[in-house]
MITORKOL-894922 format. One record per residue (C-alpha): residue in one letter; x, y, z. Coordinates in pm, 1 decimal. Layout:
N
<node><residuo>A</residuo><x>X</x><y>Y</y><z>Z</z></node>
...
This chain:
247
<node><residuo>X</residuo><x>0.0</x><y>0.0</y><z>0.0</z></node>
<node><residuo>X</residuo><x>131.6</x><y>341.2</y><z>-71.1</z></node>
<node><residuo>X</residuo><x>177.5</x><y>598.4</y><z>189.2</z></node>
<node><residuo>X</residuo><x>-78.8</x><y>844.4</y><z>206.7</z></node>
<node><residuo>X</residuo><x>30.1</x><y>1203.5</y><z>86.1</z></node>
<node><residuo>X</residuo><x>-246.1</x><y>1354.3</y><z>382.0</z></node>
<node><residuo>X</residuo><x>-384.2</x><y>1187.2</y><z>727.7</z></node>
<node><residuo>X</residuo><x>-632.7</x><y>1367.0</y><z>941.3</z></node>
<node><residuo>X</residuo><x>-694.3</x><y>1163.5</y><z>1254.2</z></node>
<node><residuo>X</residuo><x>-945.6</x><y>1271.9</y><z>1465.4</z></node>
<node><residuo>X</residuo><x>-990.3</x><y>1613.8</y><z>1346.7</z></node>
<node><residuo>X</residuo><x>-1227.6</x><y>1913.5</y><z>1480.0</z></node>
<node><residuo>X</residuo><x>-1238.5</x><y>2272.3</y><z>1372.5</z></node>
<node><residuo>X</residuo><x>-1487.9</x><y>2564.0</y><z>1502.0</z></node>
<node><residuo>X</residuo><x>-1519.8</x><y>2878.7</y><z>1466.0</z></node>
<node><residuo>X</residuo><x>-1560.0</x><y>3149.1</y><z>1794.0</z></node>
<node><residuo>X</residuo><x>-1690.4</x><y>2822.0</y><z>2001.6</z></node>
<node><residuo>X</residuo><x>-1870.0</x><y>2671.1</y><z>1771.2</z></node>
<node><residuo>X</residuo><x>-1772.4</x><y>2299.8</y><z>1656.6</z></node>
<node><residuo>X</residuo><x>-1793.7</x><y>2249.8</y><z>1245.4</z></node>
<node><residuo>X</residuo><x>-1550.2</x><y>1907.1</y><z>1198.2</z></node>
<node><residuo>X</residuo><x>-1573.5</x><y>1693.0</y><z>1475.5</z></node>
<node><residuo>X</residuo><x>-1313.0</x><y>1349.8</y><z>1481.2</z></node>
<node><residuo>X</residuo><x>-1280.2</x><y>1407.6</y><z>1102.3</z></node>
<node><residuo>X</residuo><x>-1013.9</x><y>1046.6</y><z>976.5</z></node>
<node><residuo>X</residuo><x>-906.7</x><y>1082.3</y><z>625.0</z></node>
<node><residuo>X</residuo><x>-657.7</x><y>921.7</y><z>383.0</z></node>
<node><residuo>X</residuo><x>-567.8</x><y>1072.6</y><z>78.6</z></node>
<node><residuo>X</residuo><x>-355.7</x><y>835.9</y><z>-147.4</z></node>
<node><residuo>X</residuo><x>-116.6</x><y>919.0</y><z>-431.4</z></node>
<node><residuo>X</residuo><x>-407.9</x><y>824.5</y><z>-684.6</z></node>
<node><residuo>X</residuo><x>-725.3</x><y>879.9</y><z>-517.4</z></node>
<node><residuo>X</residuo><x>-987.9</x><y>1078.4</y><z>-690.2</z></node>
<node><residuo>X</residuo><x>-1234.0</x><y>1173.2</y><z>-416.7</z></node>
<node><residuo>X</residuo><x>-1556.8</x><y>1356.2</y><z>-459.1</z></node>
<node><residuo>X</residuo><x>-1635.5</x><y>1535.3</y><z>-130.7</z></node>
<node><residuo>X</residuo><x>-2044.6</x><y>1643.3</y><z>-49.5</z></node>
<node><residuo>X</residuo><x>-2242.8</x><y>1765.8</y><z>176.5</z></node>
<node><residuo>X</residuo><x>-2492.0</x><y>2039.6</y><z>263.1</z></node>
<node><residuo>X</residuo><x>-2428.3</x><y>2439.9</y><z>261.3</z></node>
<node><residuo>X</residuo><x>-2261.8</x><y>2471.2</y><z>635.7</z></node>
<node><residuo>X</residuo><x>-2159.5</x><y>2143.0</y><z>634.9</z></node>
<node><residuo>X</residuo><x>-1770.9</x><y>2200.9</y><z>680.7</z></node>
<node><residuo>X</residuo><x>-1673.8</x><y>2150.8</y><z>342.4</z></node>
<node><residuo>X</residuo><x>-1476.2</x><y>2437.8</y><z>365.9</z></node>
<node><residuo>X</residuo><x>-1377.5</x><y>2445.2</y><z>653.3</z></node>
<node><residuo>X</residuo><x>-1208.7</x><y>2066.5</y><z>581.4</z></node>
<node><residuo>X</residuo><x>-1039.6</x><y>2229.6</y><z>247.3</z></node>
<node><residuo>X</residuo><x>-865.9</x><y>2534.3</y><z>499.8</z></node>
<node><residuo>X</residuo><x>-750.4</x><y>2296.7</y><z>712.2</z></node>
<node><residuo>X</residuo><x>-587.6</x><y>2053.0</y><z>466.7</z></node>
<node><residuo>X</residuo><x>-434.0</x><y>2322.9</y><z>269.4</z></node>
<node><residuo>X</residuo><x>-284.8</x><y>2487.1</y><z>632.0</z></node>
<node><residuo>X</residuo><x>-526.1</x><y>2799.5</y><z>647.5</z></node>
<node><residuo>X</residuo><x>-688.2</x><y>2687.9</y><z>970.6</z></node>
<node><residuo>X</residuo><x>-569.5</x><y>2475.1</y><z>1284.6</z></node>
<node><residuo>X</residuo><x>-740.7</x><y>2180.4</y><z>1416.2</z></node>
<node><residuo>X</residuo><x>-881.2</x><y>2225.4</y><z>1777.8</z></node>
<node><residuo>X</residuo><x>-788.9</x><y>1887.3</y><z>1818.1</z></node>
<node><residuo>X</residuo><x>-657.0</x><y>1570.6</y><z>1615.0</z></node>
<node><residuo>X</residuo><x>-343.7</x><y>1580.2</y><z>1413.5</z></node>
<node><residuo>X</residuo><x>-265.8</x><y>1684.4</y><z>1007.7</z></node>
<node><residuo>X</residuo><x>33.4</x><y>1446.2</y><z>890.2</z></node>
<node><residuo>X</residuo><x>175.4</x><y>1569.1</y><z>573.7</z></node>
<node><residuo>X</residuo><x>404.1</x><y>1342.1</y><z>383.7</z></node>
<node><residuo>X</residuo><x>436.9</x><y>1630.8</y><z>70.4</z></node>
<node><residuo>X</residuo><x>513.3</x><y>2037.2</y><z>131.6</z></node>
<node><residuo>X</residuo><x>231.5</x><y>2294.8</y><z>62.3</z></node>
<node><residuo>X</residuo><x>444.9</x><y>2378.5</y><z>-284.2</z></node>
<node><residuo>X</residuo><x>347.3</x><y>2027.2</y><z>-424.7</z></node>
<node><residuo>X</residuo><x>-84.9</x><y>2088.8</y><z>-314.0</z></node>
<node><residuo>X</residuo><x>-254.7</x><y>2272.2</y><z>-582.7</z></node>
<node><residuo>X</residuo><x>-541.0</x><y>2480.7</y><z>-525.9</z></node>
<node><residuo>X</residuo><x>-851.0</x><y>2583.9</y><z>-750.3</z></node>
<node><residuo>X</residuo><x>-1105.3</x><y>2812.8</y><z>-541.5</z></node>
<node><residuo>X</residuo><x>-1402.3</x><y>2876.2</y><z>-657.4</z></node>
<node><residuo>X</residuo><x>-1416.9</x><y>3142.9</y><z>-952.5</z></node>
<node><residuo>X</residuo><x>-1603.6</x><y>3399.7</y><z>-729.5</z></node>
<node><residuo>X</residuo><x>-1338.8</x><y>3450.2</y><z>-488.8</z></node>
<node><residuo>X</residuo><x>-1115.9</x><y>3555.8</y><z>-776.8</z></node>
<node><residuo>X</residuo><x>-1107.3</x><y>3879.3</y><z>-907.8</z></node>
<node><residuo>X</residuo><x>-1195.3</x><y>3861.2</y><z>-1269.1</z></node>
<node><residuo>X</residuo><x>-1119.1</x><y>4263.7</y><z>-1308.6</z></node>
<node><residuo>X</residuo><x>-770.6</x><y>4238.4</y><z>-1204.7</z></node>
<node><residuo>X</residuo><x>-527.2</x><y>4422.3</y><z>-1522.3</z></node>
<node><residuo>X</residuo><x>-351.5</x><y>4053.5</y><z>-1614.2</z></node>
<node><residuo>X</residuo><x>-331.3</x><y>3854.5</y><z>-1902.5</z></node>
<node><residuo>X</residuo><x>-444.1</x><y>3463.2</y><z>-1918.3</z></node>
<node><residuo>X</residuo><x>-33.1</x><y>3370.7</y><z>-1946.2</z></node>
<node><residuo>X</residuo><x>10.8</x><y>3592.3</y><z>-1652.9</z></node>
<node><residuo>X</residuo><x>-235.9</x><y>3401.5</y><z>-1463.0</z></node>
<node><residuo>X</residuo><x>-124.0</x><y>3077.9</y><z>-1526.8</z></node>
<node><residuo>X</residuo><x>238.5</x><y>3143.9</y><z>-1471.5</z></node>
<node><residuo>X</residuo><x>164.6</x><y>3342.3</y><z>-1110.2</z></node>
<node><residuo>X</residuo><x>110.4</x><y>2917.4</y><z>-1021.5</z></node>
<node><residuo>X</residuo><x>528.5</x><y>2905.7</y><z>-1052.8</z></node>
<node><residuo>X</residuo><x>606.2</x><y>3210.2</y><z>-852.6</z></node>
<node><residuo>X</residuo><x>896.3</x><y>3057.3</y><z>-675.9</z></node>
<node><residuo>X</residuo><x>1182.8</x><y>3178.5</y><z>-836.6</z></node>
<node><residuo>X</residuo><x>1007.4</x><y>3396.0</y><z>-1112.8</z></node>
<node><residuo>X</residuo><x>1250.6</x><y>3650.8</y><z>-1213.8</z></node>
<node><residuo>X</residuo><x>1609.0</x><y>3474.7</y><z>-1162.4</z></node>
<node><residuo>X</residuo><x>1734.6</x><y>3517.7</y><z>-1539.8</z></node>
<node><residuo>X</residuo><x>1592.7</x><y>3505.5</y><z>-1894.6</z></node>
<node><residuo>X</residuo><x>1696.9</x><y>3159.5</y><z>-1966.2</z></node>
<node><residuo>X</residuo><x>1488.0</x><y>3056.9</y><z>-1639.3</z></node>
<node><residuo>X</residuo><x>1169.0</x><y>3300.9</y><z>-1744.0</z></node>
<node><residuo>X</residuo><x>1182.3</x><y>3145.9</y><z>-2077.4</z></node>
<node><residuo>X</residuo><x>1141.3</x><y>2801.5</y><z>-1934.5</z></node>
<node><residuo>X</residuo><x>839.4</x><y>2910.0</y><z>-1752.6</z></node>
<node><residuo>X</residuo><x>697.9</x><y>3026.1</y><z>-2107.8</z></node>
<node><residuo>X</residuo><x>743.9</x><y>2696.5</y><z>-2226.6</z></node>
<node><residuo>X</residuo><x>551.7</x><y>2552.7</y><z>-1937.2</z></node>
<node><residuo>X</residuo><x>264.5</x><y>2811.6</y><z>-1999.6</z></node>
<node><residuo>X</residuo><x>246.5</x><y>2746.8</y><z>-2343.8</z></node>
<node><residuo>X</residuo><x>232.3</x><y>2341.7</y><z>-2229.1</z></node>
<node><residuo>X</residuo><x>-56.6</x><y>2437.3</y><z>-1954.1</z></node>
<node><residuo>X</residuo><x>-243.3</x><y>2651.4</y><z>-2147.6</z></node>
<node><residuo>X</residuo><x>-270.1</x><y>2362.8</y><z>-2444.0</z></node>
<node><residuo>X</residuo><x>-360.7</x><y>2131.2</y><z>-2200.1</z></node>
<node><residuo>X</residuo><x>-647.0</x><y>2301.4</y><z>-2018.9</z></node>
<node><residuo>X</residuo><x>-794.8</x><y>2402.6</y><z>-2397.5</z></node>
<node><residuo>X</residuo><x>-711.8</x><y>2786.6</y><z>-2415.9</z></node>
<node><residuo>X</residuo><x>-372.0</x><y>2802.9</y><z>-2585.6</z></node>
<node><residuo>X</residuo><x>-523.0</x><y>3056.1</y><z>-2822.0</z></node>
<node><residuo>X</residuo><x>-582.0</x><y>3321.3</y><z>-2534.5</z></node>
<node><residuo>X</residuo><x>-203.8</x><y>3406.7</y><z>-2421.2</z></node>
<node><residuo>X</residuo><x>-262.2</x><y>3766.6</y><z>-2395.5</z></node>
<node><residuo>X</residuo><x>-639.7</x><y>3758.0</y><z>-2378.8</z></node>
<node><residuo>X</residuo><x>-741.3</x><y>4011.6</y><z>-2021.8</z></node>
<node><residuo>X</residuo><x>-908.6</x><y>3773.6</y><z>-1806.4</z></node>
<node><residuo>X</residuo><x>-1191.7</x><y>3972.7</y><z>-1748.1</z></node>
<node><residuo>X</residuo><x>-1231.2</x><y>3952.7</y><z>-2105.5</z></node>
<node><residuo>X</residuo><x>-1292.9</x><y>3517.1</y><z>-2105.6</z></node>
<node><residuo>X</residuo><x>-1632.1</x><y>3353.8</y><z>-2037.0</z></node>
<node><residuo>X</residuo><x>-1686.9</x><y>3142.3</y><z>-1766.4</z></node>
<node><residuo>X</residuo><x>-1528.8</x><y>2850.4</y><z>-1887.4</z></node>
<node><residuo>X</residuo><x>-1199.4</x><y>3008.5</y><z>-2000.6</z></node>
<node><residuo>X</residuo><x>-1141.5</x><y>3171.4</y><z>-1675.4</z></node>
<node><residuo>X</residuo><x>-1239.2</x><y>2832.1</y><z>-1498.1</z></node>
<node><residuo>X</residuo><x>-937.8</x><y>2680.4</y><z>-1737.7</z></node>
<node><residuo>X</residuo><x>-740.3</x><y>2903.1</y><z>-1652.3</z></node>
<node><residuo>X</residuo><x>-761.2</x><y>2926.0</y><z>-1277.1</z></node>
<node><residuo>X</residuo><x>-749.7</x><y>2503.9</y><z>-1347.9</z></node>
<node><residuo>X</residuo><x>-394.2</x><y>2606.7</y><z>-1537.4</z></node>
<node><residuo>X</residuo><x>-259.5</x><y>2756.0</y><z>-1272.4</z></node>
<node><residuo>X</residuo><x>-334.9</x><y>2510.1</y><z>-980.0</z></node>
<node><residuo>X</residuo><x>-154.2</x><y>2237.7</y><z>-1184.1</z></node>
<node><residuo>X</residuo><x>147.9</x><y>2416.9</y><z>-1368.9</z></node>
<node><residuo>X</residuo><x>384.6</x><y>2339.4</y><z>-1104.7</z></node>
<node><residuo>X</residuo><x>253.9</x><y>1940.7</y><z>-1156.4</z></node>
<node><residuo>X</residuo><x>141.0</x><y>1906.4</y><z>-808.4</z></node>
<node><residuo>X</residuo><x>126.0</x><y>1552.7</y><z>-683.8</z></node>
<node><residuo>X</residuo><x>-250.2</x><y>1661.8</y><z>-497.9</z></node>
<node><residuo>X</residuo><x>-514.2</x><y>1923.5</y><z>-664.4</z></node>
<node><residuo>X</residuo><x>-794.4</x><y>2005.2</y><z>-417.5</z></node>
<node><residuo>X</residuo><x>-1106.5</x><y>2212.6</y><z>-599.3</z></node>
<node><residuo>X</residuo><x>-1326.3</x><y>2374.6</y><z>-486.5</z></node>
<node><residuo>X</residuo><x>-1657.0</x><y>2344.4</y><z>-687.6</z></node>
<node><residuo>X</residuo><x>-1534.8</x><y>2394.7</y><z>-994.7</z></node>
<node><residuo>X</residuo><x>-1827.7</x><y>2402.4</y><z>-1191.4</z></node>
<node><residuo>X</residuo><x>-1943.8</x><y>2678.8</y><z>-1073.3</z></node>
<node><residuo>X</residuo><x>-2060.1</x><y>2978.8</y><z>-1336.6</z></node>
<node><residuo>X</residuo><x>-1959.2</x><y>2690.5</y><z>-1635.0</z></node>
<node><residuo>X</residuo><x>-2210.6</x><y>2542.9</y><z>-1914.3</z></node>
<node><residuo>X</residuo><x>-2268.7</x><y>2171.0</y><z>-1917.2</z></node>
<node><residuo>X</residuo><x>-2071.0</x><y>2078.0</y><z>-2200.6</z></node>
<node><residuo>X</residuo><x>-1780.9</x><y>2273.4</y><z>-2008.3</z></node>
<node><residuo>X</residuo><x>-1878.3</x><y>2063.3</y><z>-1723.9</z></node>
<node><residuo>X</residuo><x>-1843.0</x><y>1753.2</y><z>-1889.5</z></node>
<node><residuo>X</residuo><x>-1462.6</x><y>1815.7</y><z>-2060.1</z></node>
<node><residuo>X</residuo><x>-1381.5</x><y>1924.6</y><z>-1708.4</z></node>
<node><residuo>X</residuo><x>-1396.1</x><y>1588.3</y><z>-1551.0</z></node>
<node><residuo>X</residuo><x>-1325.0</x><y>1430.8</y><z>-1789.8</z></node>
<node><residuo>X</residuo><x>-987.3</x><y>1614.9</y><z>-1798.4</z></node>
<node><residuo>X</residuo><x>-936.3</x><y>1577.1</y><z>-1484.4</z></node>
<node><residuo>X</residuo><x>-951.1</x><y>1214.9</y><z>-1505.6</z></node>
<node><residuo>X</residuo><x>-631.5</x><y>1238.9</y><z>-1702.0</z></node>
<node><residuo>X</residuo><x>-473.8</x><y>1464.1</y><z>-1477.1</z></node>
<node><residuo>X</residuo><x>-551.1</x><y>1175.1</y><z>-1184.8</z></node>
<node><residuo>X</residuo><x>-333.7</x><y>953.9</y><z>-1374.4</z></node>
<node><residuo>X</residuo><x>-44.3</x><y>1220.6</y><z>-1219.4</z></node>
<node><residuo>X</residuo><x>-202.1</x><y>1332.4</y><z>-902.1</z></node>
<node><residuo>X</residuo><x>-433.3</x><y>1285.1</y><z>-673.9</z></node>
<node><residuo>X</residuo><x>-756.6</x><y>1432.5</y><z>-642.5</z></node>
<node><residuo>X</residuo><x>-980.0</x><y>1613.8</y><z>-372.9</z></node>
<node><residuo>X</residuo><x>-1331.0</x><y>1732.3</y><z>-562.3</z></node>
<node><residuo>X</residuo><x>-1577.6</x><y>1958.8</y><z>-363.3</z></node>
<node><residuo>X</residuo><x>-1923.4</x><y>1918.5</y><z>-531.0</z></node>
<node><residuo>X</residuo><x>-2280.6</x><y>1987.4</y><z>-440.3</z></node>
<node><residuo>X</residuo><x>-2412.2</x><y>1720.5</y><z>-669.1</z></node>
<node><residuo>X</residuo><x>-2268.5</x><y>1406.4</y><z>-675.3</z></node>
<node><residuo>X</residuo><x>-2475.4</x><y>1266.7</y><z>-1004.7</z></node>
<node><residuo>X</residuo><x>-2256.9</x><y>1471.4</y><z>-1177.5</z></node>
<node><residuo>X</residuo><x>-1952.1</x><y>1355.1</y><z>-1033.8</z></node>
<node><residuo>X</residuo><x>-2006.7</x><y>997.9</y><z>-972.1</z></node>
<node><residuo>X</residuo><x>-1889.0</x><y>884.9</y><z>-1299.0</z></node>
<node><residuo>X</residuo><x>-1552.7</x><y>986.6</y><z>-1301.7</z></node>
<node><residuo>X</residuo><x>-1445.8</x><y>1002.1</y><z>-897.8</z></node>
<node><residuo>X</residuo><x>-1287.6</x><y>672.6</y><z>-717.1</z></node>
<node><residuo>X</residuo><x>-1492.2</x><y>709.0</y><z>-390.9</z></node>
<node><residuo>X</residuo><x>-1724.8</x><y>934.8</y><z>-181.4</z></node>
<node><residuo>X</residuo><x>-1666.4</x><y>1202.8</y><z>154.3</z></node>
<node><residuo>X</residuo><x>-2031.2</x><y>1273.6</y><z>267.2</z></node>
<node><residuo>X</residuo><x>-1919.0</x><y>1606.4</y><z>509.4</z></node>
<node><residuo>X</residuo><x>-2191.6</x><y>1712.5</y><z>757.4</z></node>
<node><residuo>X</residuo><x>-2046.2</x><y>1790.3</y><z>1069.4</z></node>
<node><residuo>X</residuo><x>-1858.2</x><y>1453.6</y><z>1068.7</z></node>
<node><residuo>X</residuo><x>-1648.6</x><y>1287.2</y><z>787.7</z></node>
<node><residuo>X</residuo><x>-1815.3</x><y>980.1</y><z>619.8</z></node>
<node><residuo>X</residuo><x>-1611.0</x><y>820.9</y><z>391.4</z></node>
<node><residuo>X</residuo><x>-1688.9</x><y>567.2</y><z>73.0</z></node>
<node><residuo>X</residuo><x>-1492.6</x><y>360.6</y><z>-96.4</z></node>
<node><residuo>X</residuo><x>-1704.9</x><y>398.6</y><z>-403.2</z></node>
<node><residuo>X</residuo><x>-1790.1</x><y>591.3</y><z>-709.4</z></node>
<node><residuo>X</residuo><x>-2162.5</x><y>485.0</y><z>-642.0</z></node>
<node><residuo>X</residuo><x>-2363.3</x><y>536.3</y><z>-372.0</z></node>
<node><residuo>X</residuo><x>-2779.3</x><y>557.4</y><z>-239.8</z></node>
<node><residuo>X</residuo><x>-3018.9</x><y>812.4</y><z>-80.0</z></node>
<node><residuo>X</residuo><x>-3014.0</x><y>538.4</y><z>156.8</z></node>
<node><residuo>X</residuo><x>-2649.6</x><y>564.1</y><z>226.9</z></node>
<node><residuo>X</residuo><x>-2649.0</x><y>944.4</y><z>244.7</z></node>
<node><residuo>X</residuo><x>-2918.6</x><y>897.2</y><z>548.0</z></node>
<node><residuo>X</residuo><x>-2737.6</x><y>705.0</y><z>723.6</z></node>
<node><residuo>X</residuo><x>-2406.2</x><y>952.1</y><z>678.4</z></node>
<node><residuo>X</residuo><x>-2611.7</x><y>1249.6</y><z>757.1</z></node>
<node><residuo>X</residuo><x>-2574.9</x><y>1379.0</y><z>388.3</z></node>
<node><residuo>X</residuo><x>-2863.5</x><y>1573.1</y><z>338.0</z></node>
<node><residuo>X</residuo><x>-2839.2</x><y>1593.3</y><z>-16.8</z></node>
<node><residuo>X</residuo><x>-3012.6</x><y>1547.5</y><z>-353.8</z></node>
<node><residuo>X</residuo><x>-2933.3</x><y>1221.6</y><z>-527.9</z></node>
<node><residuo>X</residuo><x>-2946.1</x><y>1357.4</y><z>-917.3</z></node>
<node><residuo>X</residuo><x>-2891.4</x><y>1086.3</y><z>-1187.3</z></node>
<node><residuo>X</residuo><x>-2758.0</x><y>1296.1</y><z>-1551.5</z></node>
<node><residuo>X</residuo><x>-2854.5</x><y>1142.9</y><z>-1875.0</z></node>
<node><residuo>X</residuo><x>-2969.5</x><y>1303.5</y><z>-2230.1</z></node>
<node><residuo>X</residuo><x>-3242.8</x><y>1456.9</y><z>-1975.0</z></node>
<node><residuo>X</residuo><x>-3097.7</x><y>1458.1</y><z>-1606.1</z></node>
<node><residuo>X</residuo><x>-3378.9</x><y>1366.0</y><z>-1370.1</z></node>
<node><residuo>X</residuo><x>-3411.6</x><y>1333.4</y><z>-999.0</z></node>
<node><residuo>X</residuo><x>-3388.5</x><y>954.2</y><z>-825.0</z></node>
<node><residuo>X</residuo><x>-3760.7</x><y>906.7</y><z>-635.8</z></node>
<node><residuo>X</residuo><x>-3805.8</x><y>723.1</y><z>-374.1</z></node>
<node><residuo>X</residuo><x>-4060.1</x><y>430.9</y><z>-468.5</z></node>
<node><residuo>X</residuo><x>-4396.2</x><y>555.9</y><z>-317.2</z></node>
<node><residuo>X</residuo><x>-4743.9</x><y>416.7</y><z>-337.3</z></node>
<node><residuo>X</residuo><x>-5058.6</x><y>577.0</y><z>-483.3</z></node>
């Protein structure tokens, strides 16, 4: 078995008193893809902040077997600033700060690796393009380019289709199934349907951690984690799941 790039044993967070995680255990692997759900107020968040070092634990412990530099991040596209006077290539390349501006030869290598990012994530035509100037979907492949240029060995989104169209949606994951052959992956989603098909297992995050060793998983099973969400099943028309029910 490998050893796990992230353990959090017995983890709990709060906020001025107030308990959000509570004896939160969780193994992330070198080639886990894990889809992580849950209600509004759930602790979501609050789990991503404390895996990427932005908040301390009240209790448990955080074992980290890879430094911060090799974690890459993708918030959600409201929390950046889509105004902001920079250019696509700018955007991506602010993922490699370390060392940016120690000689030309150096700086051109970064170019390279733009130029490689860019064609990867689908928008090697916008180099110079403003960002506030993209649609939804470029600026989400963007922000995507710039979590993994430094080829981090975990990515950890944060619902990233947020503000995208479907078929965006769709050439999303499935990218990122190709990026999981490199890294492992930590997927915040409010609707697992979507997700299920391309994700290695479930965390159901309400308060407590419940984790699944599956892609698939029942309204049943998110009752009895405490996952007060909507089962949605996607199709050429996606459709709710009902409960059978009698007339």
């Amino acid at each position: 078995m490998k050893e796990p790039l992230l353990t959090l044993k017995g983890v709990s967070a709060s906020y001025s008193g107030k308990n959000v995680l509570r004896e939160v255990d969780l193994d992330i692997a070198p080639d886990d893809f894990t889809g992580v759900i849950g209600p509004n107020g759930g602790g979501k968040t609050t789990l991503l902040k404390l895996i990427l070092g932005l908040l301390k634990p009240a209790s448990g412990t955080i074992k980290r077997n890879i430094p911060m530099n090799e974690i890459g991040y993708l918030p959600q596209v409201n929390q950046f600033d889509d105004q902001f006077p920079i250019t696509v290539s700018n955007v991506v390349m602010s993922g490699l700060a370390e060392g940016l501006g120690q000689g030309v030869k150096r700086k051109r290598g970064f170019q390279q690796r733009v130029s490689e990012v860019l064609e990867s994530v689908g928008v090697s035509g916008l180099h110079n393009r403003p960002i506030g100037e993209l649609s939804g979907g470029e600026l989400q492949r963007t922000m995507l380019g710039r979590a993994i240029i430094s080829s981090p060995r975990l990515l950890i989104l944060d619902e990233p289709n947020t503000y995208v169209d479907n078929r965006f949606e769709q050439e999303l994951y499935k990218l990122l199934v190709e990026l999981n052959k490199k890294m492992a992956i930590l997927l915040v989603s409010h609707d697992v349907g979507m997700i299920s098909p391309y994700i290695k297992s479930i965390a159901c995050v309400n308060g407590n951690l419940h984790f699944h060793n599956s892609n698939q998983i029942t309204n049943e099973q998110l009752r009895v984690y405490n996952c007060p969400i909507e089962l949605v099943a996607h199709g050429p028309v996606p459709h709710r799941v009902m409960e059978d029910h009698k007339h």
